[in-house]
C-alpha positions as a printed NumPy array, in Angstrom:
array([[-26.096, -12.93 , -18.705],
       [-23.87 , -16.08 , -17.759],
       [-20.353, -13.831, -19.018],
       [-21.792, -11.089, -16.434],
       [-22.577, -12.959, -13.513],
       [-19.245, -14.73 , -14.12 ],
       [-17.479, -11.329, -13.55 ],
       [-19.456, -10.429, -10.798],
       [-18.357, -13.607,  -8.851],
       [-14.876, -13.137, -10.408],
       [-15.002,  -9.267,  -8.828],
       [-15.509, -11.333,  -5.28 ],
       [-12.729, -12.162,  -2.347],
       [-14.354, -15.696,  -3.146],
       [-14.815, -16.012,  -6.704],
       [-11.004, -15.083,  -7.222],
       [ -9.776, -17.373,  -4.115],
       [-12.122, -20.016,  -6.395],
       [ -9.927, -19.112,  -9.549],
       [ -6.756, -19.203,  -7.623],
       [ -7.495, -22.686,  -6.243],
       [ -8.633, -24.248,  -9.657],
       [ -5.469, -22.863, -11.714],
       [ -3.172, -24.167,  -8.714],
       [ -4.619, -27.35 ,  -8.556],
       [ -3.959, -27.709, -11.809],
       [ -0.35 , -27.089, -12.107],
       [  0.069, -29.581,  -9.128],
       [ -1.485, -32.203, -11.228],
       [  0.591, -31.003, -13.83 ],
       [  3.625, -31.293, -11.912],
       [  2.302, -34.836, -10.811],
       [  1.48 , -35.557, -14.461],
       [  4.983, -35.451, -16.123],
       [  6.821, -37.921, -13.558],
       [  3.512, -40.314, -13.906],
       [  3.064, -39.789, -18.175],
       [  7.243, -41.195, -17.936],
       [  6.661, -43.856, -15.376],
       [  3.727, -45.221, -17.399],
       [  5.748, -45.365, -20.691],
       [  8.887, -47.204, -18.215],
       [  5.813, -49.841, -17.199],
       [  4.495, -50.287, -20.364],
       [  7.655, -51.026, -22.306],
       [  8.627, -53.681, -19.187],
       [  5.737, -55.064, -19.818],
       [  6.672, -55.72 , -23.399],
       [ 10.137, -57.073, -22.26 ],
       [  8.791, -59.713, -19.422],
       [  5.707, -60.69 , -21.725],
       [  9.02 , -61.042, -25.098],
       [ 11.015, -63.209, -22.08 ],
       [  7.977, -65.337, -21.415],
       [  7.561, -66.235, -25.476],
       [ 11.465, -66.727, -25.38 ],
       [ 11.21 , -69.207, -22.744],
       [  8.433, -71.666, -25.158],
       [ 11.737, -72.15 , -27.258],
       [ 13.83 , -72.911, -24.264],
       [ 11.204, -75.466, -23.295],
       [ 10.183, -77.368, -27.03 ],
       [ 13.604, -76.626, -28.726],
       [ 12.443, -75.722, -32.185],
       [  8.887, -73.452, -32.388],
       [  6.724, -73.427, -35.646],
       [  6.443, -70.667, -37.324],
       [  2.562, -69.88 , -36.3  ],
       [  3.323, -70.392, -33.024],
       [  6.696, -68.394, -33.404],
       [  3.922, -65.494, -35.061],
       [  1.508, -66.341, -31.987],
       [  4.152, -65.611, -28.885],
       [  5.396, -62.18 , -30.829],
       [  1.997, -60.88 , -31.643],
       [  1.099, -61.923, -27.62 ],
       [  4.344, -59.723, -26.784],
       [  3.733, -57.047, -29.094],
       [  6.563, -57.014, -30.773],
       [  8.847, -58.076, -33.633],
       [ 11.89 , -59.69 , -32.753],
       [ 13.455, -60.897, -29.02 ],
       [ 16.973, -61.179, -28.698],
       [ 18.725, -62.546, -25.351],
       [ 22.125, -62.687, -24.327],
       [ 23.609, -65.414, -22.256],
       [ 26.982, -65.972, -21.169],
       [ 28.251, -62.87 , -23.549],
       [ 26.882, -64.648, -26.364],
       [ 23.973, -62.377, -28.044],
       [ 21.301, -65.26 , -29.382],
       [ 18.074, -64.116, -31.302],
       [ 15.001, -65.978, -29.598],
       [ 12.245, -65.4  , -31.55 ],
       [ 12.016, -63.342, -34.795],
       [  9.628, -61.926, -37.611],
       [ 10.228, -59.346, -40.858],
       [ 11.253, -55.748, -39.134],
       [  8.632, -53.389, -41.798],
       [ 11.311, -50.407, -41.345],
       [ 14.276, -49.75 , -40.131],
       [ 15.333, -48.771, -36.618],
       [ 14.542, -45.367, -35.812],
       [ 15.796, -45.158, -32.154],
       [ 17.296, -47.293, -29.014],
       [ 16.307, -46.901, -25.374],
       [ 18.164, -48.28 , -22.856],
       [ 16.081, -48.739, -19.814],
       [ 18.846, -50.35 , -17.695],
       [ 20.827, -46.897, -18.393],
       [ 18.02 , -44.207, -17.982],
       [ 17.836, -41.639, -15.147],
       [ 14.225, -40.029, -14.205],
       [ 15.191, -36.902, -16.056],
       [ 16.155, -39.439, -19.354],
       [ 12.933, -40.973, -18.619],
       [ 10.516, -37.489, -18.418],
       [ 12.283, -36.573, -22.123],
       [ 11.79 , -39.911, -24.154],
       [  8.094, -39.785, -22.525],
       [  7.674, -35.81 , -23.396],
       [  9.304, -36.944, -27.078],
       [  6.996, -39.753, -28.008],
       [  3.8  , -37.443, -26.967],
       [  4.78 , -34.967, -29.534],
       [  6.068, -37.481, -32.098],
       [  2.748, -38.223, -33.974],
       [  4.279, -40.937, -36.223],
       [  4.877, -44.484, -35.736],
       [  8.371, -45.716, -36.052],
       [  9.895, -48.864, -35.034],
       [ 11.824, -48.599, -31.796],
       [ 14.395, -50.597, -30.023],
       [ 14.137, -51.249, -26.515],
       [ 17.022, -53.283, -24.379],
       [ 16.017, -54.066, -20.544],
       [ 17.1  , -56.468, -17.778],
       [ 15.964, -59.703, -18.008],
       [ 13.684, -60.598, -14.645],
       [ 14.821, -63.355, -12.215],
       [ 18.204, -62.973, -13.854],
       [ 17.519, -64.86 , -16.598],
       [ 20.623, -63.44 , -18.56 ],
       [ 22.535, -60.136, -19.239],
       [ 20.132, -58.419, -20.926],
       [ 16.662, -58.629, -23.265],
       [ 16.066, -56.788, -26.661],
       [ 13.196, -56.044, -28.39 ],
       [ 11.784, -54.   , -31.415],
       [  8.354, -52.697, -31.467],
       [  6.339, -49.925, -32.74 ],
       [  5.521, -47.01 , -31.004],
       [  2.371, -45.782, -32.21 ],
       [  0.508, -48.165, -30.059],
       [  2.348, -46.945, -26.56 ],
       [  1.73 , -43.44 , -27.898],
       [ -1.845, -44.855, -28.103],
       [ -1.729, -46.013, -24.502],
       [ -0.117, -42.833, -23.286],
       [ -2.511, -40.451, -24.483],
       [ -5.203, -42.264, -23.275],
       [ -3.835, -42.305, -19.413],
       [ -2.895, -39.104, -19.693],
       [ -6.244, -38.016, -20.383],
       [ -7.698, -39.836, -17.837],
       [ -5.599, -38.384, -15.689],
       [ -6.117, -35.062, -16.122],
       [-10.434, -35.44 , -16.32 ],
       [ -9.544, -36.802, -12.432],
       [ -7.431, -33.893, -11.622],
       [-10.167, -31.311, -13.093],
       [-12.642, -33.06 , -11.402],
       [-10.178, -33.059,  -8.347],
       [ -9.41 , -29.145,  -8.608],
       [-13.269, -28.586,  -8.829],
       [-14.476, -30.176,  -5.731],
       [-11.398, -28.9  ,  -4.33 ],
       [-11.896, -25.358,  -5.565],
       [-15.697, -25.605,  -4.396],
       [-14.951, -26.853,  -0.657],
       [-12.326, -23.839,  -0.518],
       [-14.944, -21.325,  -1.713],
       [-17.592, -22.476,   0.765],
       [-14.972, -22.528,   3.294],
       [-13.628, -19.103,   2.534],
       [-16.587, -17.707,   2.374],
       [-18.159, -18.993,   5.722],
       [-14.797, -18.22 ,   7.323],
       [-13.616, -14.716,   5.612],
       [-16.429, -13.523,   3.101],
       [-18.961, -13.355,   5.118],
       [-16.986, -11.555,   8.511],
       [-16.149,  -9.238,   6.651],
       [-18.946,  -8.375,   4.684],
       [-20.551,  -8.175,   8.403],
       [-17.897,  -5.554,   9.42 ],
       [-18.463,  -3.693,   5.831],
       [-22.419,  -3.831,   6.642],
       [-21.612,  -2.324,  10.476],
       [-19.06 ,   0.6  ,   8.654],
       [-21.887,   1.493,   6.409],
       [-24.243,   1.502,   8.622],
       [-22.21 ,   3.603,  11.148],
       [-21.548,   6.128,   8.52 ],
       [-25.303,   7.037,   7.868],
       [-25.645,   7.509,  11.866],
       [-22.149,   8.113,  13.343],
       [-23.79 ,   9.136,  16.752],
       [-26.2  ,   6.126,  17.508],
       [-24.372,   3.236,  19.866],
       [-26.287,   0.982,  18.668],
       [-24.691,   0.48 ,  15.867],
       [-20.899,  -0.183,  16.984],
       [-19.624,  -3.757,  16.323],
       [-19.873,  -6.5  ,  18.524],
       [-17.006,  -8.816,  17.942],
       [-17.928, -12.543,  16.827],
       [-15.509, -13.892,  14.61 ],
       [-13.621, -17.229,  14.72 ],
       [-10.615, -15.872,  12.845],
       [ -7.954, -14.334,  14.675],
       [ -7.049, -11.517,  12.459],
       [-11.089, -11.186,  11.601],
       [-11.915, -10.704,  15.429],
       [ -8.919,  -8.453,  15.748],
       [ -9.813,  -5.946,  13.007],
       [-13.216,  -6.409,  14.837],
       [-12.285,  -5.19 ,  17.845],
       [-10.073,  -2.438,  16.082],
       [-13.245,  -1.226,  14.263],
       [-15.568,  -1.111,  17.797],
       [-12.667,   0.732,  19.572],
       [-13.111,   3.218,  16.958],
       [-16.324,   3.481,  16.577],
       [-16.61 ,   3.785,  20.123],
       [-14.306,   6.455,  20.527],
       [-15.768,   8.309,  17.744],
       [-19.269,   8.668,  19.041],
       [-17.506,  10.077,  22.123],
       [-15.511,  12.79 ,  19.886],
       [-18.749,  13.857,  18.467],
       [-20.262,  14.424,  21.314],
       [-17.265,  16.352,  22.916],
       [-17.292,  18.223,  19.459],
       [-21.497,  18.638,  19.54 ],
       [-21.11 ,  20.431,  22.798],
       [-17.956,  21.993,  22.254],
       [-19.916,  23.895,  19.253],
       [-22.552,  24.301,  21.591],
       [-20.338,  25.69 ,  24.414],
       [-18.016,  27.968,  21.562],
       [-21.471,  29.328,  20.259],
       [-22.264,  30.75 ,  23.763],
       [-18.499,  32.019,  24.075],
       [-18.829,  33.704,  20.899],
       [-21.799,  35.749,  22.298],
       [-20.635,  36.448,  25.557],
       [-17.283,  37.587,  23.809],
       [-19.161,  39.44 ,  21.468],
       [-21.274,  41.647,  24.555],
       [-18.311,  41.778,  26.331],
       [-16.728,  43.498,  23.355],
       [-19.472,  45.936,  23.334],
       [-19.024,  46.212,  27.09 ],
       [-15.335,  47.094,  27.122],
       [-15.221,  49.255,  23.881],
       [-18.059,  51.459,  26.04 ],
       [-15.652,  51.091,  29.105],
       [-12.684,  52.144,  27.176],
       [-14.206,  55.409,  26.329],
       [-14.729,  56.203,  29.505],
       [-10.834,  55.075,  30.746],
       [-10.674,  57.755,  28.17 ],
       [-12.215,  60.093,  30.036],
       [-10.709,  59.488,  33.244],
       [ -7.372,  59.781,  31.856],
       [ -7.918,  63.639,  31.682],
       [ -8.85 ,  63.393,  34.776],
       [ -6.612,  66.316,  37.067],
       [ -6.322,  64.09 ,  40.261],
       [ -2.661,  62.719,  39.616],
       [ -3.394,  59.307,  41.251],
       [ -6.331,  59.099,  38.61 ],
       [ -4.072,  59.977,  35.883],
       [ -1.161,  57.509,  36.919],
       [ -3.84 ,  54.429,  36.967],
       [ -5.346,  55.347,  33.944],
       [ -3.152,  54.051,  31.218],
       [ -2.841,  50.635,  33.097],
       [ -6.412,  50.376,  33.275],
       [ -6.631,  51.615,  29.649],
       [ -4.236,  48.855,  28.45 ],
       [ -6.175,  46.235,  30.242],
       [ -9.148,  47.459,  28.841],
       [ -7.486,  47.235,  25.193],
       [ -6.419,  43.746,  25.646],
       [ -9.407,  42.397,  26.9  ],
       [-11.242,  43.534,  23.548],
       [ -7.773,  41.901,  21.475],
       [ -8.74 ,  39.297,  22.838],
       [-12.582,  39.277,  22.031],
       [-11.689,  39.966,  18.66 ],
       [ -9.331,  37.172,  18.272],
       [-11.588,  34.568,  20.105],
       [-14.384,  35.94 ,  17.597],
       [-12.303,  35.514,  14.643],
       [-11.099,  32.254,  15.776],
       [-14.604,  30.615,  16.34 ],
       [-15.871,  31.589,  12.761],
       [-13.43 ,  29.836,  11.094],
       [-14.583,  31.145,   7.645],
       [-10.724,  30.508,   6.118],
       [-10.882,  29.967,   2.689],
       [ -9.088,  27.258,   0.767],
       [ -5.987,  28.949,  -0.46 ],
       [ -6.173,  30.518,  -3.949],
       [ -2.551,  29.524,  -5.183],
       [ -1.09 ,  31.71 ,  -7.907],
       [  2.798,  31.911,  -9.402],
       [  4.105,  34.695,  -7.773],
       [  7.892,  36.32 ,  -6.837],
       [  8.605,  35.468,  -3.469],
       [ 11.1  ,  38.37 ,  -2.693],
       [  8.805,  41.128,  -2.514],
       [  6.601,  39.746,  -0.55 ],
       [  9.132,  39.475,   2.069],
       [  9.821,  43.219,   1.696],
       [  6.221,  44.12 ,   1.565],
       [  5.886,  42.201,   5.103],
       [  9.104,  43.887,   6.195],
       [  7.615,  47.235,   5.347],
       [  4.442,  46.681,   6.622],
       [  6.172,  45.918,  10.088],
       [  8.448,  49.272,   9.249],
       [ 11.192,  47.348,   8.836],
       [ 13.968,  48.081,   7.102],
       [ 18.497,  47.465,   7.521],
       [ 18.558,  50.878,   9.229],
       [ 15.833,  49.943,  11.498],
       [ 15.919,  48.446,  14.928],
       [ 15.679,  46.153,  14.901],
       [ 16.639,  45.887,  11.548],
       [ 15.456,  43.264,   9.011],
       [ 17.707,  41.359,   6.332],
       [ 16.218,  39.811,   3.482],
       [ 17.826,  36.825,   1.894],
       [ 15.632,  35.235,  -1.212],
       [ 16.719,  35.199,  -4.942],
       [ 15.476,  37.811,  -7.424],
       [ 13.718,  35.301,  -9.726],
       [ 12.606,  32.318,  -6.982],
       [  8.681,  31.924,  -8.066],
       [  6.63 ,  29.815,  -5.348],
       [  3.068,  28.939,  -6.057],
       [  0.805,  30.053,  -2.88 ],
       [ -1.667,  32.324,  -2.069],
       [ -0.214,  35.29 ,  -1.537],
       [ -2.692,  37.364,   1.055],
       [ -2.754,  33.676,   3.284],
       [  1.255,  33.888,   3.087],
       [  1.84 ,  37.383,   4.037],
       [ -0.504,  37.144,   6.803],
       [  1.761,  34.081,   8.295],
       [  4.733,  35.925,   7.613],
       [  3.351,  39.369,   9.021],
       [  2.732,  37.011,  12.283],
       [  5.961,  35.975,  12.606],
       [  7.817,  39.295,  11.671],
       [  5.374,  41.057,  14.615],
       [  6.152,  37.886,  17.134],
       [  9.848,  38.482,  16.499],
       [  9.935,  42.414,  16.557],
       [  8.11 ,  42.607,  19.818],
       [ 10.155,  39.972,  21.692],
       [ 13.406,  41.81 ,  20.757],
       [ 12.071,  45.33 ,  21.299],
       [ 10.743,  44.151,  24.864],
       [ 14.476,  43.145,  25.788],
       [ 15.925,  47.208,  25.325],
       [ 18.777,  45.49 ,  22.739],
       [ 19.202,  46.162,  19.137],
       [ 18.264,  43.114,  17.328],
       [ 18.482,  41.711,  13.653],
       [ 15.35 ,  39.7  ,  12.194],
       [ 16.221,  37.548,   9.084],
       [ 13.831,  36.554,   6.009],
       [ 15.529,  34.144,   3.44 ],
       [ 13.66 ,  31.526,   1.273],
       [ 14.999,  28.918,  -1.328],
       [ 13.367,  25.75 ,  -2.759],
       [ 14.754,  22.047,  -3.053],
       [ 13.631,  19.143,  -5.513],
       [ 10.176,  18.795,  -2.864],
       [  9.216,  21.746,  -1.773],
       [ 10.282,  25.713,  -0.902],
       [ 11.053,  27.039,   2.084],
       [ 11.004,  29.971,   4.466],
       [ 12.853,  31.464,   6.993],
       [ 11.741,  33.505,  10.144],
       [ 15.063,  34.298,  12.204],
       [ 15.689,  36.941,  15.244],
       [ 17.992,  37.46 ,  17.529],
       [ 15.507,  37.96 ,  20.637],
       [ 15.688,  36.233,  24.011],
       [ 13.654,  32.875,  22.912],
       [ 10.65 ,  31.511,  23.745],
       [  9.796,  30.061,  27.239],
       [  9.322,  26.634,  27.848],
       [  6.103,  26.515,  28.764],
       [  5.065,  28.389,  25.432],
       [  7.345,  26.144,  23.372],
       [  5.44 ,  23.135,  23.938],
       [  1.858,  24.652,  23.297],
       [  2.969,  26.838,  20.465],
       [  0.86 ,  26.067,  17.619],
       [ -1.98 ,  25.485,  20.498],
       [ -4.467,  28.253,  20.311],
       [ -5.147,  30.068,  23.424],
       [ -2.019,  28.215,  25.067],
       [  0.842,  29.276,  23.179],
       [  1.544,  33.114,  23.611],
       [  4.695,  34.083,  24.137],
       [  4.323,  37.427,  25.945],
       [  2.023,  38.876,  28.819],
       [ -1.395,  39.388,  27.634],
       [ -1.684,  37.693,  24.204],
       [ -3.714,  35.504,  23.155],
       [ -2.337,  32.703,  21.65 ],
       [ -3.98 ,  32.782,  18.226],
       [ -1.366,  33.904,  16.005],
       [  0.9  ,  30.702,  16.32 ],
       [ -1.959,  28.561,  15.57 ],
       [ -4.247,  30.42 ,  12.992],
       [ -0.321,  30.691,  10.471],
       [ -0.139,  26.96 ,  11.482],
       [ -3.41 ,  26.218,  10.211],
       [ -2.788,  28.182,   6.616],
       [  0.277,  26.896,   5.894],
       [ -1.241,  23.058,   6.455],
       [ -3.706,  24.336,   4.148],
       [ -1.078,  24.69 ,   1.76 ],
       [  0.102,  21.379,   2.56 ],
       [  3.273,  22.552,   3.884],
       [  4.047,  22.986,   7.771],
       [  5.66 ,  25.338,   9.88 ],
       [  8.204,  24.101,  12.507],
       [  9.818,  25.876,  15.521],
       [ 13.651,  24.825,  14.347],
       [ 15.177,  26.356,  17.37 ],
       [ 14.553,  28.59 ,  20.405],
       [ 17.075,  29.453,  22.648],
       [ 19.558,  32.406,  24.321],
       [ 20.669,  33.542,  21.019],
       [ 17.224,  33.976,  19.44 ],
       [ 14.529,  31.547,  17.747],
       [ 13.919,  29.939,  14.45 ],
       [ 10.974,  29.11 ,  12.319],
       [ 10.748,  26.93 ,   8.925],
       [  7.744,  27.288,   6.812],
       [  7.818,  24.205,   3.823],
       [  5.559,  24.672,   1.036],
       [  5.636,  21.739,  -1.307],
       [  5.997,  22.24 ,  -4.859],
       [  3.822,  19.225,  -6.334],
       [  0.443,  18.79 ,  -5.827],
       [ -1.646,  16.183,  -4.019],
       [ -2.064,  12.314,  -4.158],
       [ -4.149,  12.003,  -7.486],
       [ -1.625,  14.206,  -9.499],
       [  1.961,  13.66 , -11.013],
       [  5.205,  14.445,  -9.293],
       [  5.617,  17.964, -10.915],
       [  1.978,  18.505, -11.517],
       [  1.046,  21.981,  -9.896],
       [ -1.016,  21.895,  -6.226],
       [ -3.802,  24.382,  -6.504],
       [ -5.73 ,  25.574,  -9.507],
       [ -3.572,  28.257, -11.048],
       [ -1.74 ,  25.944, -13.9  ],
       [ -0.191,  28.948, -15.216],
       [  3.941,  29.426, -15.377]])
């Protein structure tokens, strides 16, 4: 119970800012601890050398010292022997039996704070107890220098027990610390932004009630900011569902009227039928005009029907050459080199693309058509040019021709539908519907050029799949080679 509620605050903005705190806290007081564990060890062995100068100076004073009272001022000092040197002349002050030999020397008149952090680091780890030699300054300048022996097990002693202490006060530090920050955080950040989490949610189940869009409140900067971003949104989304609610509404009713005025002009196109047999010659001569606006006008039904039901499937991508299908859209077009225009196909035997093929030829039988009837409605032979390759990302396609280009105005609606026909009476569809499979595929089609000497398309199809899968990991669901 306690190991899973631990996770769950641990799982928190909070509970890991809480975490984060604590461990840094710590290795600040670490960082503190080191210089203060060395300049505890430096006071504690000065202490040592004033208290050995004080006994020193009972000798000074009485001129010979008994040897209980000589036992009395060392014990008092802590140590075993005190040596001063006057003058250059090295005189032994006070003395008692040495249990050991000298294990090591420290110089505190020489030591640096990095010499000082070491010997301190050194006698934490050194769990024995030798006898140590210490040599310091003598206060008020009472000579050239003071030299004791002592043990060290008792500063170890010492040592251990500050450093303890010290870090019980810098846990209990990092705690309150740690707690202040996580009440702090969480009044400040935690709870903000569970408010805006509460308001997304909440806007999700009813994206169309205004009600629910965000009022900013925060006291944070970036809070109130991402605040605002959110209401802007949410704002402007209720407004695009609306425009999209009656836009369905409105393409619904287009859809029927469309669909009777099919039914209309199909009747009214049998009878241009008619009157095109007709034996009065200005009858005749007005008849195939009428008959070809007629015919558009129910293109154009079609396509707006076909348009508004939107019933594309996903693509169905299969391993498949892409060669012939450039010659089977060629054909279809009755294409061929000896035609004329005439049609030059540029792909490699064995290139394999993964695609769905019926989705493919239908963009490619688009562009084929777009580019045959703007060179046939100059009079001039033309060429149009299908090639395809592949790089390390994806594999491409290209629609060439030699025609007259596209207009401006048709350039920049092109992939727009009902804005971007090309030629008198179309509808605009084409462009938009191949635009619309190929992003399907993932891939895009781009206008690469358009100009006097003819116009360009590039269709990419990338070869990898989407963002859950591996680089070479196929798109679609036909893993086979």
């Amino acid at each position: 119970m306690i190991g899973r509620l631990a996770a769950r605050i641990l799982n928190t903005l909070s509970g890991r800012f809480l975490l984060l705190t604590v461990a840094f806290v710590m290795l600040a007081e670490v960082l503190i601890f080191v210089p203060s564990i060395a300049r505890f060890r430096l006071d504690y062995l000065q202490a040592r050398l004033e208290k050995a100068q004080i006994a020193s100076l009972a000798l000074e004073a009485g001129g010979v010292v008994g040897a209980d009272l000589e036992r009395e001022l060392l014990a008092n000092a802590g140590v075993f022997n005190v040596v001063l040197r006057r003058d250059e002349v090295r005189q032994l002050a006070l003395s008692s039996p040495i249990p050991e030999p000298v294990a090591a020397t420290y110089d505190l008149r020489m030591a640096g704070p990095f010499d000082l952090i070491r010997d301190a680091l050194d006698v934490l780890w050194t769990p024995k107890d030798p006898v140590i030699r210490v040599i310091g300054q003598p206060v008020q300048q009472a000579g050239l220098l003071i030299e004791v022996t002592l043990r060290q097990g008792p500063l170890r002693g010492e040592m251990l027990d500050y450093g303890l202490r010290i870090l019980l006060l810098s846990a209990l530090i990092s705690v309150i610390t740690a707690a202040m920050l996580f009440f702090a955080v969480r009044r400040l950040m935690v709870v903000p932004i569970r408010r805006v989490v509460r308001h997304m949610q909440a806007y999700a189940a009813a994206p169309e009630d205004a009600r629910l869009v965000i009022t900013p409140n925060a006291r944070v900067r970036e809070l109130r900011d991402a605040e605002q971003a959110l209401g802007q949104m949410q704002t402007e989304l209720i407004a695009a569902f609306r425009q999209k609610e009656r836009l369905a509404q409105l393409g619904g009713a287009v859809a029927k009227i469309a669909h009777d005025l099919r039914n209309i002009l199909t009747s009214a196109q049998l009878f241009a039928d008619r009157i095109e047999q007709s034996a009065d010659p200005g009858v005749a001569r007005a008849a195939p005009k009428l008959l070809n606006s007629i015919t558009r006008a129910v293109n154009l039904c079609e396509s707006t029907l076909a348009f508004g039901k939107a019933e594309e499937h996903p693509p169905r991508l299969t391993r498949f050459a892409l060669r012939p299908l450039l010659e089977e859209v060629a054909e279809a077009e009755g294409l061929s080199r000896e035609t004329d225009p005439a049609c030059l196909i540029d792909a490699p035997a064995g290139m394999m693309i993964r695609a769905d093929a019926e989705q493919l030829h239908r963009v490619l039988s688009n562009l084929v058509r777009n580019a045959r009837q703007a060179i046939e409605a100059t009079g001039q032979p033309g060429t149009i040019e299908l090639s395809g390759g592949e790089g390390e990302q994806d594999w491409w396609i290209r629609v060439g021709d030699t025609g007259p280009g596209l207009p401006p105005k048709a350039r920049e609606h092109l992939f727009m539908a009902f804005q971007g026909s090309a030629r008198k009476g179309g509808s605009g569809l084409g462009l938009a519907i191949a635009a619309e499979l190929v992003r399907g595929h993932g891939g895009r089609l781009d206008l690469v050029r358009s100009d006097a000497e003819g116009t360009e398309f590039m269709l990419h199809l990338p070869r990898s799949g989407g963002i859950d899968a591996g680089e070479d990991s196929p798109i679609g669901a036909d893993p086979q080679p």
